[in-house]
LOGUFI-322763 format. One record per residue (C-alpha): residue number from 1; x, y, z. Coordinates in nm, 2 decimals, padded with zeros to 4 digits, always signed. Layout:
LOGUFI-322763
KOLVO    k       u       v       w
KOLVO  NUM       X       Y       Z
...
end
This chain:
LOGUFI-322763
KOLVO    k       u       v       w
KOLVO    1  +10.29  +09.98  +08.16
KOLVO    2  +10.56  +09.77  +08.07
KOLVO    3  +10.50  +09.50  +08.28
KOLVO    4  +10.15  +09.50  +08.14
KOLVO    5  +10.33  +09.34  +07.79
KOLVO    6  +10.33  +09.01  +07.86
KOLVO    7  +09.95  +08.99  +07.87
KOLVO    8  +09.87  +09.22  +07.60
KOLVO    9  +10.03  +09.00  +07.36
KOLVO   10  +09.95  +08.67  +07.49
KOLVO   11  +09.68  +08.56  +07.26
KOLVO   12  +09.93  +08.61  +06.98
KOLVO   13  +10.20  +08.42  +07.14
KOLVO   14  +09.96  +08.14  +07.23
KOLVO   15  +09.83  +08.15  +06.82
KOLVO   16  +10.23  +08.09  +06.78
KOLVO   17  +10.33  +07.83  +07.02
KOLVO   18  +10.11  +07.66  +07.23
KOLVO   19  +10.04  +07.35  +07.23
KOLVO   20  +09.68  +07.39  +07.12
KOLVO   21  +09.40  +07.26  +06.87
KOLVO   22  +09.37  +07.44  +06.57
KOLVO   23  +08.98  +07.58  +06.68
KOLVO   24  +09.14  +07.74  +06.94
KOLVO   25  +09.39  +07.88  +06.71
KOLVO   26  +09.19  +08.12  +06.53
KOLVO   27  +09.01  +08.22  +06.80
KOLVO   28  +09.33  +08.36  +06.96
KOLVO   29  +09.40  +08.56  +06.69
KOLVO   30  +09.04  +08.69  +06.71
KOLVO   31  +09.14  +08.79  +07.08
KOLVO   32  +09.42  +09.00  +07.01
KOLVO   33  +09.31  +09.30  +06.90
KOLVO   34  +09.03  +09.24  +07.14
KOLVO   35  +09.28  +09.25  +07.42
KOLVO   36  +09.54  +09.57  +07.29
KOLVO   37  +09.23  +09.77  +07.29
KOLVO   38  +09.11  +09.68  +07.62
KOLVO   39  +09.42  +09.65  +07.80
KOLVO   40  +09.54  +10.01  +07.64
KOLVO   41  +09.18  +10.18  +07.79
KOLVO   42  +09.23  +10.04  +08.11
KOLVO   43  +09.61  +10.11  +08.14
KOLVO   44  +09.63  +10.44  +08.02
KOLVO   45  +09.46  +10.61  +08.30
KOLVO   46  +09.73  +10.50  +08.52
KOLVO   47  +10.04  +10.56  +08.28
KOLVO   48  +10.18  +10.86  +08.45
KOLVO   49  +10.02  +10.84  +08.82
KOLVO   50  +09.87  +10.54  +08.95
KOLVO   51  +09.69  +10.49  +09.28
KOLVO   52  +09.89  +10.18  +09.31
KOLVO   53  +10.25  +09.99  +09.32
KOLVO   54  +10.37  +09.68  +09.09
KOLVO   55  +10.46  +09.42  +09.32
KOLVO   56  +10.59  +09.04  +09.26
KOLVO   57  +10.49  +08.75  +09.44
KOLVO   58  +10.65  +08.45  +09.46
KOLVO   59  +10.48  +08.15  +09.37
KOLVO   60  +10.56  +07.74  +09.38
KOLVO   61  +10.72  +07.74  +09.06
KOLVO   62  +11.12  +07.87  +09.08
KOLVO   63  +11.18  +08.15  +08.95
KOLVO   64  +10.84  +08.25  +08.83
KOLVO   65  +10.59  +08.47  +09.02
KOLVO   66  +10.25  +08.69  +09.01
KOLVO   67  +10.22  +09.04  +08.89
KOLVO   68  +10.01  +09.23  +09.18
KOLVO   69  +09.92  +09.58  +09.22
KOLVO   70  +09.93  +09.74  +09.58
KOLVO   71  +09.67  +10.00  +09.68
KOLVO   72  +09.78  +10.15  +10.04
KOLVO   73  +10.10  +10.03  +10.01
KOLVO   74  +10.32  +10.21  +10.27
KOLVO   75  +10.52  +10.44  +10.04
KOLVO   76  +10.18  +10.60  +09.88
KOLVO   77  +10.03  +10.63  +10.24
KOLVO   78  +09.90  +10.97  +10.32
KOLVO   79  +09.96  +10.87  +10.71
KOLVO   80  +10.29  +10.76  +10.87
KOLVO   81  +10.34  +10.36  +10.89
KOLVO   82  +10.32  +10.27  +11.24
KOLVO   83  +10.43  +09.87  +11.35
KOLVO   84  +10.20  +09.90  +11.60
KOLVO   85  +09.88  +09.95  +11.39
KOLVO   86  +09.81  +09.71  +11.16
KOLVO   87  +09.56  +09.77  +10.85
KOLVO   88  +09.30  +09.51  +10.72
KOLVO   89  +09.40  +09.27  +10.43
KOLVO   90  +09.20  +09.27  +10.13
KOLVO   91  +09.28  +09.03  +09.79
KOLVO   92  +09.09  +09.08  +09.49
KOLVO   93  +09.14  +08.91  +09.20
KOLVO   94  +09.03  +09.00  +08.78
KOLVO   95  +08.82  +08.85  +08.58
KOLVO   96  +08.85  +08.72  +08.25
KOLVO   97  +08.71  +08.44  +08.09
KOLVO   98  +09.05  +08.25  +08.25
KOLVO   99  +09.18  +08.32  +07.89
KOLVO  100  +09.31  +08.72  +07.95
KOLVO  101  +09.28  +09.00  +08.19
KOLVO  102  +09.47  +09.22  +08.42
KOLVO  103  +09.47  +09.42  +08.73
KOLVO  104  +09.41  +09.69  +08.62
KOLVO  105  +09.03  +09.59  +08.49
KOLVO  106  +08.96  +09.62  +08.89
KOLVO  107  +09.14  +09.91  +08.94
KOLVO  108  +08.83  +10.20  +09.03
KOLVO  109  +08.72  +09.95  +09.28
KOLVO  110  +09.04  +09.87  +09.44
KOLVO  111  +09.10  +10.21  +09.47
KOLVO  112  +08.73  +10.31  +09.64
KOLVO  113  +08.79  +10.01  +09.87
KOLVO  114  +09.10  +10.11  +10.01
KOLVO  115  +08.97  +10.44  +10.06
KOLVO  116  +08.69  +10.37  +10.22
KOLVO  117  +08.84  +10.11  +10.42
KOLVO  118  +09.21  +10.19  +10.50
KOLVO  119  +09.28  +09.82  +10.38
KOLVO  120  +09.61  +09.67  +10.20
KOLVO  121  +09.44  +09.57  +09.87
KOLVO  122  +09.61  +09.32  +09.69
KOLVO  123  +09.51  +09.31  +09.30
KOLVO  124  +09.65  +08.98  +09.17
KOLVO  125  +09.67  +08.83  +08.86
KOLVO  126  +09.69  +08.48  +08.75
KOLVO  127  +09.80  +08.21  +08.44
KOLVO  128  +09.53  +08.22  +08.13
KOLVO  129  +09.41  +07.98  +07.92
KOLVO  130  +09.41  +07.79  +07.66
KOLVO  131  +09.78  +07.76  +07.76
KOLVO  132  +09.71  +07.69  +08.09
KOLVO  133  +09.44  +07.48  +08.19
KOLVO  134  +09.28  +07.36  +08.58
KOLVO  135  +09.46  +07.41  +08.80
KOLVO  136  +09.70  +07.66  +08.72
KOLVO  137  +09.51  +07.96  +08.76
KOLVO  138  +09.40  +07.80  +09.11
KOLVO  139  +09.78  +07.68  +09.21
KOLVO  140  +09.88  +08.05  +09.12
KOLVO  141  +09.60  +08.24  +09.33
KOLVO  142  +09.63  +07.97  +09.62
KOLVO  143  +09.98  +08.05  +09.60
KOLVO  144  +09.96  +08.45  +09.61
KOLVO  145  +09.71  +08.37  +09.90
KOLVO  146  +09.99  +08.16  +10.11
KOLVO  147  +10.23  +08.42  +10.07
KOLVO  148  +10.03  +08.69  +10.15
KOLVO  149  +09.91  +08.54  +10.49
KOLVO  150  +10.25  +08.46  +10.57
KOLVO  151  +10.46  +08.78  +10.42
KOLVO  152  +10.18  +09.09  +10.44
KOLVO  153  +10.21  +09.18  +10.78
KOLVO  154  +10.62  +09.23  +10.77
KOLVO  155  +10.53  +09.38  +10.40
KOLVO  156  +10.28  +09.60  +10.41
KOLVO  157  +10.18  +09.62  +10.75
KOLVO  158  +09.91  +09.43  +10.68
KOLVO  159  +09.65  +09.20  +10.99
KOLVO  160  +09.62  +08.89  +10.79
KOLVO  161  +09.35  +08.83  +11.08
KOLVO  162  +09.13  +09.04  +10.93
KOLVO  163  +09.16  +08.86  +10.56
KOLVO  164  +08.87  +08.98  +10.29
KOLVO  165  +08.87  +08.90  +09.92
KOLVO  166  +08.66  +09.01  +09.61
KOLVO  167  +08.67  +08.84  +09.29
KOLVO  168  +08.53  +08.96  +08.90
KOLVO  169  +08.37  +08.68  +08.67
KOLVO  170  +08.65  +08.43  +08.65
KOLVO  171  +08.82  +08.60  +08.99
KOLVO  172  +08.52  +08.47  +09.21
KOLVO  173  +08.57  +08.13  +09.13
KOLVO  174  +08.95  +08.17  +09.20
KOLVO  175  +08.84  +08.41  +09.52
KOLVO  176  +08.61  +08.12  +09.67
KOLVO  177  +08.78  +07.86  +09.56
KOLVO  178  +09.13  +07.97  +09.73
KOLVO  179  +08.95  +08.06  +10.05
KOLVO  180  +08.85  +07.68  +10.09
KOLVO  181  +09.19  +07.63  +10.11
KOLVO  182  +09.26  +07.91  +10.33
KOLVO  183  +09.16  +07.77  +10.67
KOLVO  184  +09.28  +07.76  +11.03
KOLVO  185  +09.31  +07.48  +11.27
KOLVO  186  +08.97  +07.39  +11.30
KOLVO  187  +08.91  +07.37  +10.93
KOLVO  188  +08.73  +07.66  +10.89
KOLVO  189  +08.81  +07.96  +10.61
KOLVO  190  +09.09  +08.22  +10.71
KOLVO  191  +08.85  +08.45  +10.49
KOLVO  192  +08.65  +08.67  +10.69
KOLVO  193  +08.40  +08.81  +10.42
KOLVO  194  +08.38  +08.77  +10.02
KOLVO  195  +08.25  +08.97  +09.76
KOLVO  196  +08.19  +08.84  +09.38
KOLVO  197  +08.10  +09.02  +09.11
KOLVO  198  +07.89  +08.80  +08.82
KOLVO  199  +07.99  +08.50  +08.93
KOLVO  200  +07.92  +08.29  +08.75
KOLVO  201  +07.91  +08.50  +08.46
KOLVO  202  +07.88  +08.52  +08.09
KOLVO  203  +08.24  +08.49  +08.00
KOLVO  204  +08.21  +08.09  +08.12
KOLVO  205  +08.38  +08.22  +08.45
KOLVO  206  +08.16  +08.05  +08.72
KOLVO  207  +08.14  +07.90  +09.05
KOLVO  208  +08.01  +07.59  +08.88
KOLVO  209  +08.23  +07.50  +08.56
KOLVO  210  +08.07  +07.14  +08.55
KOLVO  211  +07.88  +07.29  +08.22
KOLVO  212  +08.04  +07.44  +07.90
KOLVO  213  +07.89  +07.75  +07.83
KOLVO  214  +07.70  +07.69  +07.53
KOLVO  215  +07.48  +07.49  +07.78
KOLVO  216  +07.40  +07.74  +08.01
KOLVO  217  +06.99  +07.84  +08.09
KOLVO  218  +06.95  +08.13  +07.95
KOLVO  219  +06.70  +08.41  +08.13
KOLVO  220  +06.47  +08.55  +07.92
KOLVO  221  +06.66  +08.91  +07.92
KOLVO  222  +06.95  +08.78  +07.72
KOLVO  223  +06.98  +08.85  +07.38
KOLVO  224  +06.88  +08.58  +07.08
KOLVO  225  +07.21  +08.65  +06.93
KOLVO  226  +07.57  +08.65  +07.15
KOLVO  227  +07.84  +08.86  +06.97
KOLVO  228  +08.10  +08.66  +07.13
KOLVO  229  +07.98  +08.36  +06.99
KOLVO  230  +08.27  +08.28  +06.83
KOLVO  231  +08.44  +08.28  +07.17
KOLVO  232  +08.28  +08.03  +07.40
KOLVO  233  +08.55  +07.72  +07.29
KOLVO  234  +08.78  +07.97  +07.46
KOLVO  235  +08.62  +08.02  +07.76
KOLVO  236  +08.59  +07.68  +07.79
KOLVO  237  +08.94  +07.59  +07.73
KOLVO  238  +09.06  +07.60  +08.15
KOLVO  239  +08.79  +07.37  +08.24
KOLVO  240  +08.71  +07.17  +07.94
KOLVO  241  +09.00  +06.97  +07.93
KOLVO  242  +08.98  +06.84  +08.32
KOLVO  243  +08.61  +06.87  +08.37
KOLVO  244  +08.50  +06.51  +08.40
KOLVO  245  +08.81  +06.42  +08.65
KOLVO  246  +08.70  +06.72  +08.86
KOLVO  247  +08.33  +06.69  +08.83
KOLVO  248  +08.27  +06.74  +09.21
KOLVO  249  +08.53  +06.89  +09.30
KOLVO  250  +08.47  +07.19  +09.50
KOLVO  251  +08.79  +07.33  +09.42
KOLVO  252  +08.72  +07.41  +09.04
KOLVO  253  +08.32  +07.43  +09.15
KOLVO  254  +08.30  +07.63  +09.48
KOLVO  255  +07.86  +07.61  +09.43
KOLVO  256  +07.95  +07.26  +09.60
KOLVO  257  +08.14  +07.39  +09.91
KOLVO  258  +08.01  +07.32  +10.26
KOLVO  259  +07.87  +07.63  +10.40
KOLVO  260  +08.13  +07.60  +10.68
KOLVO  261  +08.41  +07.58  +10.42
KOLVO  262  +08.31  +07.91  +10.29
KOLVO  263  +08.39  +08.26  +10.40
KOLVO  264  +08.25  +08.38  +10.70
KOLVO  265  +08.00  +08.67  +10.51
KOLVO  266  +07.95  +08.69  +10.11
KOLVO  267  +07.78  +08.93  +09.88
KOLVO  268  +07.71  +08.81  +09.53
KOLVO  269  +07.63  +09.07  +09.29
KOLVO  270  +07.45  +09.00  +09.04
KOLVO  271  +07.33  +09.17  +08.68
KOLVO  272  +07.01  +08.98  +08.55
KOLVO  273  +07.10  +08.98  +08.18
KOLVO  274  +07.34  +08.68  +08.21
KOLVO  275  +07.32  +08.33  +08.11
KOLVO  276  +07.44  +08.20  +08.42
KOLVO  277  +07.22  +08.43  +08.65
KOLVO  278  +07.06  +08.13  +08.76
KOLVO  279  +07.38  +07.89  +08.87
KOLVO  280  +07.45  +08.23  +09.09
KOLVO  281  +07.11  +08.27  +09.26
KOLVO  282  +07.11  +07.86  +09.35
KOLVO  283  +07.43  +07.89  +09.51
KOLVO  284  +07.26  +08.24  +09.74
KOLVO  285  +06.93  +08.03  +09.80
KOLVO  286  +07.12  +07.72  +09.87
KOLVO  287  +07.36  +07.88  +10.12
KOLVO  288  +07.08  +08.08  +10.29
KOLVO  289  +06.90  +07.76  +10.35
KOLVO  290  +07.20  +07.60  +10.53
KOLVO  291  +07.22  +07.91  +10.75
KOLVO  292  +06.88  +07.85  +10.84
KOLVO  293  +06.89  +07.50  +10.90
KOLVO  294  +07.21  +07.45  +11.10
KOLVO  295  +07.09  +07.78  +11.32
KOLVO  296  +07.46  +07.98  +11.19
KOLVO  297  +07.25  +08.35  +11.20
KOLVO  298  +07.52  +08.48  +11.43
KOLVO  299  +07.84  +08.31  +11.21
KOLVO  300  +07.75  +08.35  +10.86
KOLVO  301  +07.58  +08.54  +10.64
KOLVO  302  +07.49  +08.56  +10.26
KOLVO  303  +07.34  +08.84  +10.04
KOLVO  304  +07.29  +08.94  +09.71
KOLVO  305  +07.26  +09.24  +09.53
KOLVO  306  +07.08  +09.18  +09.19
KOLVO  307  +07.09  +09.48  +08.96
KOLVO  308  +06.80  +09.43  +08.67
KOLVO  309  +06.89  +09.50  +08.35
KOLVO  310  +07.26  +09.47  +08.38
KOLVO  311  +07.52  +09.27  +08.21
KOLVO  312  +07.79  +09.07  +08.28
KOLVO  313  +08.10  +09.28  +08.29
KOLVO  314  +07.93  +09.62  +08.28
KOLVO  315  +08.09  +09.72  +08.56
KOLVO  316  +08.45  +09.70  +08.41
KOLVO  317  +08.30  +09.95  +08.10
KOLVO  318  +08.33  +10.32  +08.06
KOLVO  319  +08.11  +10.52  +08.23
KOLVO  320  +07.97  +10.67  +07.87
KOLVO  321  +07.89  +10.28  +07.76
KOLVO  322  +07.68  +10.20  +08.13
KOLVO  323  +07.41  +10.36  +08.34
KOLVO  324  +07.71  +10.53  +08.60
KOLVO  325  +07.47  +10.48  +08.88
KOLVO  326  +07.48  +10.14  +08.88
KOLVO  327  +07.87  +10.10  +08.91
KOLVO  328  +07.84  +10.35  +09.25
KOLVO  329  +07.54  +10.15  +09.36
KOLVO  330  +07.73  +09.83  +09.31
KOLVO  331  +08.08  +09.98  +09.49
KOLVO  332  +07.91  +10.13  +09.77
KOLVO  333  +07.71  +09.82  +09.85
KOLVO  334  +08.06  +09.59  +09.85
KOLVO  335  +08.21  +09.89  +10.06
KOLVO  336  +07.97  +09.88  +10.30
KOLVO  337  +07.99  +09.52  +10.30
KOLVO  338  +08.34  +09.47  +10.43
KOLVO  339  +08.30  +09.78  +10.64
KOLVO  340  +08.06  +09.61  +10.84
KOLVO  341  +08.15  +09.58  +11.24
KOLVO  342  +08.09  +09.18  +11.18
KOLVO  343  +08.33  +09.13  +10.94
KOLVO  344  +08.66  +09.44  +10.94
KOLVO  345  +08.53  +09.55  +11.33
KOLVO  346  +08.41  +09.25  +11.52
KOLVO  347  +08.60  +09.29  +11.82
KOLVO  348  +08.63  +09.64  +11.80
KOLVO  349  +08.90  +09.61  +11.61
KOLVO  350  +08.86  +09.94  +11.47
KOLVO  351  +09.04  +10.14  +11.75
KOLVO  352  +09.33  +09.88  +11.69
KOLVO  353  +09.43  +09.97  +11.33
KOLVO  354  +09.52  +10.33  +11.45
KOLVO  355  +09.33  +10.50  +11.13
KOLVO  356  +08.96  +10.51  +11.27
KOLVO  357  +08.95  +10.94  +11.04
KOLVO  358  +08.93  +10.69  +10.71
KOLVO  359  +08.67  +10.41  +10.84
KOLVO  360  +08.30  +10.42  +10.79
KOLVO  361  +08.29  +10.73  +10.54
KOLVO  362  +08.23  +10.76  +10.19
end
């Protein structure tokens, strides 16, 4: 809970010190209590027994590094660590607007996927806004990516072979965008299979930040009037700033990656009352074309699971606030996902990671 400080009172320290316009300003201070109360709800759960360990991970900059939370890790196993048998590697990443978030947001998923999978899930977290603007947030994730491919398997016992990723809102463009980067000697994407969840998303966390939020479509489903109005300069304030320099760059808009750039298999979920429902089913039709046309049935393959009615971020709620159903719906389907033989099994690598009792059941 303690290491959770830094975060909870980051929009106050911003309003203080950084370097920031004075509309921005405000704003923060708005945030605050907006981020005590929802870092409290999803931290408390966890403040006596957690399903997870606080780790740090190095990054670029000395002396600085990323807070991560560890599902699986060897000390919590139920089952003996054995060298010999190494476990999948899974890195999922929070969401957030780029200007706050934590961890612990993606904690009940994290938790059901390494579960249901017997994976080393990685939960990392990354440098917000308006502090921090393009590319930190990138450099950080890319950075907790290169260390984890290189340090997992000696850490946590972890295949880095068999590499998935799952990203919330803002932690999709970060998942897709650092799995461009990821690649092995033919240029092609370490990342086996991907999962996002609204991304792009209401928040102005998108695979496509070459628009401001404000002028996003709209689908008819949203509401005339957005309580976080007042917000939208903020979640604008990572990309704003660089925007024109990085127009195409795939890096901060991963809708204009090369299908063979991409992760090998991706699910997009996606709620139908958000304004940027359409950037999200482009990017599915668009890839699903490129299948088709360059004859990749066998190599790739992209899917969507669209849940009518939903909203961006209801999945992070309470169960009181949603429908529950669709928050099981919506974990089983990414479960069953990455438990797929083509992406965790191809090879039958399943009688390799010596803990075939936890695959393929719910």
């Amino acid at each position: 809970m303690l290491s959770l400080l830094p975060s909870v009172f980051q929009p106050l320290r911003d309003f203080l010190f950084a370097p920031r316009p004075l509309p921005h300003r405000w704003r923060l201070l708005l945030l605050q209590p907006i981020a005590l109360i929802t870092y409290t709800l999803k931290a408390l759960p966890y403040l006596f027994k957690a399903p997870f360990v606080v780790y740090y991970i190095p990054t670029r900059r000395p002396g600085e590094s990323i807070r991560a939370l560890v599902y699986n890790y060897p000390s919590k196993r139920t089952k003996a660590f054995s060298p010999s048998h190494k476990r999948p590697l899974h890195i999922d990443i929070h969401g957030g607007g780029f200007i706050g978030g934590t961890p612990e947001y993606d904690a009940p998923f994290c938790d059901q996927l390494a579960g249901q999978t017997g994976a080393i899930v990685v939960s990392i977290t990354y440098r917000f806004a308006p502090r921090y603007t393009f590319p930190a947030a990138h450099d950080d994730v890319d950075d907790a990516f290169a260390w984890l491919l290189k340090n997992a398997e000696e850490e946590f016992g972890a295949d880095p072979r068999l590499l998935t990723v799952s990203g919330f809102s803002a932690g999709g463009n970060l998942a897709l965008a650092a799995s461009l980067g990821a690649k092995d000697l033919d240029g092609k994407s370490r990342v086996l299979g991907a999962v996002t969840f609204y991304t792009p998303g209401l928040t102005g966390a998108k695979v496509d930040l070459r628009l401001p939020p404000e002028k996003k479509r709209r689908p008819p489903s949203f509401p005339g009037f957005d309580l976080l109005w007042f917000m939208l300069p903020l979640f604008d304030a990572y990309a704003g700033p660089k925007r024109i320099q990085h127009m195409q760059d795939a890096r901060m808009n991963p809708t204009l990656a090369p299908l063979h750039q991409l992760p090998k298999e991706m699910l997009f979920v996606i709620p139908t009352v958000d304004f940027l429902l359409y950037e999200q089913l482009q990017m599915v039709e668009r890839l699903q074309h490129e299948i088709k046309a360059t004859r990749q049935k066998e190599e790739s393959r992209v899917e969507k699971a669209v849940f009518e009615g939903q909203f961006h971020g209801w999945l992070e709620l309470p169960s009181p606030i949603i429908d529950r159903s669709t928050r099981e719906e919506a974990f089983k389907a990414t479960c069953d996902f990455i438990k797929e033989d083509r992406i965790l099994f191809r090879s039958n690598s399943l009688f390799h990671f010596g803990y075939v009792s936890t695959f393929g059941t719910d």
